[in-house]
C-alpha positions in Angstrom: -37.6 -20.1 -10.6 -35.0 -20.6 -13.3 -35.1 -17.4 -14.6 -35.5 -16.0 -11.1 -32.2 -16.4 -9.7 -29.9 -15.1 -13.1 -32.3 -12.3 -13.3 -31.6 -11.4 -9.0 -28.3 -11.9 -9.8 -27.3 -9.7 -11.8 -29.8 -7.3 -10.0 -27.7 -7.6 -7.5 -24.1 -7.6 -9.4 -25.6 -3.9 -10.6 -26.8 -2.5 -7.3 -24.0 -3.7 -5.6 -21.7 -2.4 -8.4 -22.9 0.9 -8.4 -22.8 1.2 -4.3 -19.1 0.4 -4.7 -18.7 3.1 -7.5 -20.0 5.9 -5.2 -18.0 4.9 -2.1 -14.9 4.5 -4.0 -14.9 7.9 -5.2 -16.3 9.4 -2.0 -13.3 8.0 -0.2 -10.7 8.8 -3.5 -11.4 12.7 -2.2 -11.0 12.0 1.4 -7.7 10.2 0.5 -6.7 13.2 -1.8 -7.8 16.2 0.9 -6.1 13.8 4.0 -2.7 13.4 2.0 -2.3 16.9 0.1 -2.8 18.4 3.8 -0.2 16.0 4.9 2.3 16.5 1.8 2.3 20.4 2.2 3.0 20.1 5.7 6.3 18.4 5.2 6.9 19.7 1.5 5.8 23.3 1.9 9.3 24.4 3.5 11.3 24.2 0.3 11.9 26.6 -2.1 10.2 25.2 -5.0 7.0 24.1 -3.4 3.9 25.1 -5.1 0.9 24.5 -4.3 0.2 22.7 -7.7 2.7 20.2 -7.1 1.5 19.4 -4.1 -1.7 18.5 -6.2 -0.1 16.8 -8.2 2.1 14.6 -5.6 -1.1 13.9 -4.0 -3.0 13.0 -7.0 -0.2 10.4 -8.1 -0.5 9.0 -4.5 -3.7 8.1 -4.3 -4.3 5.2 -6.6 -1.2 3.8 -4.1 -3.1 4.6 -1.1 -6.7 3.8 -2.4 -5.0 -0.1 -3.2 -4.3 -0.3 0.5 -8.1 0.6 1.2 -10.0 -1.6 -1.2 -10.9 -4.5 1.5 -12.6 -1.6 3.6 -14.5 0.1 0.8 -15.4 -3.4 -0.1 -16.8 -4.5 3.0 -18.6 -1.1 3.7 -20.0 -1.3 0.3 -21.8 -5.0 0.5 -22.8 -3.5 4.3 -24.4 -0.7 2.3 -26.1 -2.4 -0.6 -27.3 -5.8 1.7 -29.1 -2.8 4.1 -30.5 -1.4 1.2 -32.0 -4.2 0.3 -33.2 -5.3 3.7 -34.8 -1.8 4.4 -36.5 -2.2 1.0 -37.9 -5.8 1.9 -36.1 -7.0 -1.3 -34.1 -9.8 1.0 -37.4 -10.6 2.3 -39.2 -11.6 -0.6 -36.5 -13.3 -2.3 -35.8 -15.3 0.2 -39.6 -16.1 0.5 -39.5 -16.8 -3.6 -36.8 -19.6 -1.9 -33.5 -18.3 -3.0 -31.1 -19.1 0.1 -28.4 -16.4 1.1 -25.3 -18.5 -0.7 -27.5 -17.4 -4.0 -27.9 -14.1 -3.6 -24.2 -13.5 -1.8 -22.6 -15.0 -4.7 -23.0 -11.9 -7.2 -21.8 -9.8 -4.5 -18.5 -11.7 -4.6 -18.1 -12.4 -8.3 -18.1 -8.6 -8.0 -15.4 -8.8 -5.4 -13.6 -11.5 -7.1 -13.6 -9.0 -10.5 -12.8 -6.0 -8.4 -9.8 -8.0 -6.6 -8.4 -8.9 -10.3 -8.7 -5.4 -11.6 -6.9 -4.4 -8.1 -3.7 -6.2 -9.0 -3.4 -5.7 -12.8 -4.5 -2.3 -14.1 -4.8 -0.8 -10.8 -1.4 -2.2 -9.4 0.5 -1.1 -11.9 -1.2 2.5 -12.5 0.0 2.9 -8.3 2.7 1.8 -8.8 3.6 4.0 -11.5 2.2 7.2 -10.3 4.2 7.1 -7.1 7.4 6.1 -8.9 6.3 9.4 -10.6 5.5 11.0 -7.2 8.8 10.6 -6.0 10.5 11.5 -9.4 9.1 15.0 -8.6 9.9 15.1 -5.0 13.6 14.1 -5.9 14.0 16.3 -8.9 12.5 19.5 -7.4 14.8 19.0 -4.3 11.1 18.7 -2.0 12.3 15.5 0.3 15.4 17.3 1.6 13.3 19.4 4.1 11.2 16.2 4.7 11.6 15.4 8.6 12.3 11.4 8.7 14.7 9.4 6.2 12.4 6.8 4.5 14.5 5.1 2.3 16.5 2.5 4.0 20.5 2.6 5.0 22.8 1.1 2.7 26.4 0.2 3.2 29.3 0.6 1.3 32.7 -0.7 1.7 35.6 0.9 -0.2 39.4 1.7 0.0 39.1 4.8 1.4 37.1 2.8 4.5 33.2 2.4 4.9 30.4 4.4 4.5 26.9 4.7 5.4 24.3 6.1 3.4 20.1 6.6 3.6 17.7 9.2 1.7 14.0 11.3 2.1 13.4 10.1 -1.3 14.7 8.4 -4.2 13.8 8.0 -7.8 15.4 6.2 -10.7 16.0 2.9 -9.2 17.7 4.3 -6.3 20.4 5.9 -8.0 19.3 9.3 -7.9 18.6 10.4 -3.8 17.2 13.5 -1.6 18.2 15.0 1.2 20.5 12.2 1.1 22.9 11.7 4.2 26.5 10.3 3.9 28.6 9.0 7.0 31.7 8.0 6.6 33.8 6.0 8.6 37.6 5.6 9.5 39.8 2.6 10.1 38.5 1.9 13.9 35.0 2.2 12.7 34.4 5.9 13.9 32.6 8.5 12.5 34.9 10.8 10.9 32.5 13.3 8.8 29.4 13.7 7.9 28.2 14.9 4.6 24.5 16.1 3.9 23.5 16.8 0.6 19.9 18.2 -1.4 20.7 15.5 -4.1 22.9 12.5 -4.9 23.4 10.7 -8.1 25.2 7.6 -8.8 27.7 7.5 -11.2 30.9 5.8 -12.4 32.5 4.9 -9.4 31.4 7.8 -7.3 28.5 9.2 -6.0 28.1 12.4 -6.8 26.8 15.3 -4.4 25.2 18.9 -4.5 24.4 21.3 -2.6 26.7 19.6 0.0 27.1 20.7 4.5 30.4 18.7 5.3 30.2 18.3 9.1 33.3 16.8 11.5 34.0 16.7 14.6 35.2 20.2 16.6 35.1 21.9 13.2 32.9 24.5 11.9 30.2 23.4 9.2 31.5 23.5 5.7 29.2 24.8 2.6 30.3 22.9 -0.3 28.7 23.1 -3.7 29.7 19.7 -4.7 31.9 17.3 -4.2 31.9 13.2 -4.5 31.6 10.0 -2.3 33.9 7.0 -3.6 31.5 3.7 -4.4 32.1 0.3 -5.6 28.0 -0.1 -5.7 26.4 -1.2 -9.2 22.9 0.7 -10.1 21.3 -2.4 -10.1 22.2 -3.5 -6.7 21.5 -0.4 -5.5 17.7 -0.6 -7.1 17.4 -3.4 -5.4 18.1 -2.2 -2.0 16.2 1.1 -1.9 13.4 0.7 -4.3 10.1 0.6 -2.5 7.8 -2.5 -3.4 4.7 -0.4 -3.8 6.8 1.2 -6.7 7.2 -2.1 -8.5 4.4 -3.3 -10.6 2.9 -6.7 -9.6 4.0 -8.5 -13.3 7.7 -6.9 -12.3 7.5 -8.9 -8.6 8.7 -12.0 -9.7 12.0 -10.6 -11.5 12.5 -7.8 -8.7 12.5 -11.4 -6.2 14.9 -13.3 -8.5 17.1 -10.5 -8.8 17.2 -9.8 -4.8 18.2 -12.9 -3.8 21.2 -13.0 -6.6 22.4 -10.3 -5.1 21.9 -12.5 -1.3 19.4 -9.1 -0.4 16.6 -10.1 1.4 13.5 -10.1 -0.6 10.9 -10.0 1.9 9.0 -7.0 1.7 8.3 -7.9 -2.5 7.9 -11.1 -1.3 4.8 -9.8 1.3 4.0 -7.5 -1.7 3.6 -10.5 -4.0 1.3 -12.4 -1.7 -0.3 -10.1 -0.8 -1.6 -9.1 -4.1 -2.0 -12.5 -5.2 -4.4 -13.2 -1.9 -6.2 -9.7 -2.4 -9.2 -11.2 -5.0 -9.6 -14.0 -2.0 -9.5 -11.6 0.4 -12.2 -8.9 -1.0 -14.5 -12.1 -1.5 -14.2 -12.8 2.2 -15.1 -9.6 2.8 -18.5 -9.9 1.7 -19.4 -13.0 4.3 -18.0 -10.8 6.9 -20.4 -8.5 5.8 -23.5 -10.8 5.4 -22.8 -11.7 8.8 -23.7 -8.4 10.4 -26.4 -7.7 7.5 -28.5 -10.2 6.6 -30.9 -10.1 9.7 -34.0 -7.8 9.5 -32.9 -4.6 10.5 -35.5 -2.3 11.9 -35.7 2.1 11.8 -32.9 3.1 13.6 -30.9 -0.2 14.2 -28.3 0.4 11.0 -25.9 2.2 13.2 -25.6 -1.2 15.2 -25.0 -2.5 12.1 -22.4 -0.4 10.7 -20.1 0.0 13.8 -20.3 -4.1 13.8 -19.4 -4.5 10.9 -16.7 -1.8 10.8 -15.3 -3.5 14.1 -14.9 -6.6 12.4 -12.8 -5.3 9.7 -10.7 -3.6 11.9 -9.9 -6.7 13.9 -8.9 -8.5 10.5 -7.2 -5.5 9.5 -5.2 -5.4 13.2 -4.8 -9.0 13.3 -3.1 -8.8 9.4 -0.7 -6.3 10.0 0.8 -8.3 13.3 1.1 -11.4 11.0 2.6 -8.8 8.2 5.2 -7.6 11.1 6.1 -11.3 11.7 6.9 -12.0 8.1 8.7 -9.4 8.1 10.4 -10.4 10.9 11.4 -13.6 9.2 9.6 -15.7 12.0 6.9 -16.8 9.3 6.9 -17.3 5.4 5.2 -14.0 3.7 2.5 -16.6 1.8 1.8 -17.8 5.0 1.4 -14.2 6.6 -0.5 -13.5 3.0 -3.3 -16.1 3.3 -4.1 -16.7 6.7 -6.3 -13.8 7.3 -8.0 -14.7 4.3 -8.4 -18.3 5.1 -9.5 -16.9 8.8 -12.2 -14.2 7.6 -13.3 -16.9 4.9 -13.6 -19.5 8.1 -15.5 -17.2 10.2 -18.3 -15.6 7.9 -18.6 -19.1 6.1 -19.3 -20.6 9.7 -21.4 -18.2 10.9 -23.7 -17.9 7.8 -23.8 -21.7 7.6 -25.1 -21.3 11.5 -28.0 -18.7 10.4 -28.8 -20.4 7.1 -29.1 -24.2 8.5 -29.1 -24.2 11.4 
């Protein structure tokens, strides 16, 4: 027996290993197809679209996208390789050779617990580079102003010549360079008095600074203007901090991209819930797997894995639902972003711990 259990473990390390290997990639070409349909849909209506970039954009998205999947690849992967087993009668035996379920489990999550690691260090940081790359392209091939929804949040501005309001499709070098960016601009008594859209916007000294401009007031035809400028009194790094995304900072930058937030009295939130969430991710793919054994380890005859599958995949989707309400909240303010981080953890690690103590003892 004591060369048994290291020898089933890493048995099972492998097979499980290798199940999570083929499921990754199988979904890393669903993600790629879905989002390069759904990229050339909003990106195909400007003039320097091709269909190459649109590979491209989609290719640098999907390490992003793939990061928000890992807990569902994870948990259909140990559904996969614990029915594999149990078809095979490999559970069976082994637990007739008197290796309980807590032994056999635990290579599944040291697997989970390595994956989890490698999700926040190399693969964090390759996301969150390749979309910051993503939208580089988008901004400097002028693809986001045709986009149909601004994305980037509004940002104001308060000046001598009175206060404006400005938001973007996309943005790329710490915020400072914006498209399809939209400027409104404001008198004395706080009322609209033009409205300038622009393909691009840079900051610079003092001034944004605006091309292919449409200058629109009130009872006044539309003006084409090739360029003209915006008065500012906004520093690049403030401006960073106010429109860069958090899924373009890398998780080792979090900490300094907080700091720097609150300096500026920004709220830091959303790297906050980034931070967290990141942090929790390791804990959270080991929970995974109980939530898993729950629906797996029983015998499962011919025909009965379907059961299995949709049960399992309900239960994820529950924790999944019930994460992004607590997300929303911290968001919201109403709860602190670790709190909001680690409670689903601490509740799918509280569930598949109680029911497997239930089926293992009793």
């Amino acid at each position: 027996m004591s060369f048994l259990v290291p020898t089933l473990s890493w048995y099972f390390f492998r097979r499980y290993f290798f199940t999570f290997i083929a499921y990754c990639l199988a979904i890393l070409f669903l993600i790629f197809l879905v989002d390069f349909n759904e990229s050339s849909r909003r990106l195909s209506a400007a003039a320097d679209y091709t269909v190459l970039t649109g590979l491209l954009i989609s290719l640098l998205r999907v390490p992003t996208v793939l990061q928000l999947l890992i807990p569902f690849v994870v948990l259909i992967a140990s559904i996969a390789t614990l029915l594999q087993l149990n078809r095979k009668y490999e559970l069976v035996v082994t637990r007739a050779a008197g290796v309980s379920a807590w032994q056999f489990l635990a290579p599944l999550v040291l697997a989970n617990l390595i994956i989890g690691v490698f999700s926040i260090t190399a693969l964090n940081t390759l996301a969150a580079n390749a979309l910051q790359m993503a939208e580089d392209i988008v901004v400097e091939r002028n693809l986001g102003a045709r986009q149909a929804n601004t994305v980037a949040p509004w940002l104001r501005q308060r000046t001598e010549a009175g206060d404006t309001v400005l938001g973007a499709r996309a943005t790329s070098d710490g915020g400072t360079r914006l498209s399809g960016a939209t400027f409104f601009l404001f008198d004395e008594d706080q009322r609209i008095r033009e409205r300038l859209e622009a393909e691009k916007a840079v900051l610079g000294d003092g001034v944004w600074e605006l091309t292919g401009v449409k200058r629109i007031r009130a009872s006044q035809p539309v003006e084409i203007m090739e360029s003209t400028t915006v008065p500012t009194n906004l520093k690049a790094e403030f401006v960073g901090e106010s429109l860069t995304s958090a899924e373009t900072v890398p998780f080792f930058e979090l900490g300094g991209k907080i700091a720097t937030a609150k300096s500026f009295g920004l709220p830091s939130t959303s790297y906050e819930m980034q931070f967290h969430r990141l942090v929790a991710q390791p804990a959270l793919l080991a929970a995974m797997t109980l939530i898993a054994a729950m629906v797996s380890l029983k015998f499962v005859r011919f025909g009965q894995s379907l059961t299995v599958i949709l049960g399992g995949i309900l239960a994820g989707f529950v924790l999944y639902v019930v994460s992004e309400l607590i997300q929303a909240f911290a968001n919201a303010g109403t709860i602190p972003p670790v709190m909001a981080a680690w409670l689903p953890v601490l509740v799918a690690s509280a569930l598949g711990t109680t029911v497997l103590l239930h089926k293992e003892d009793g």
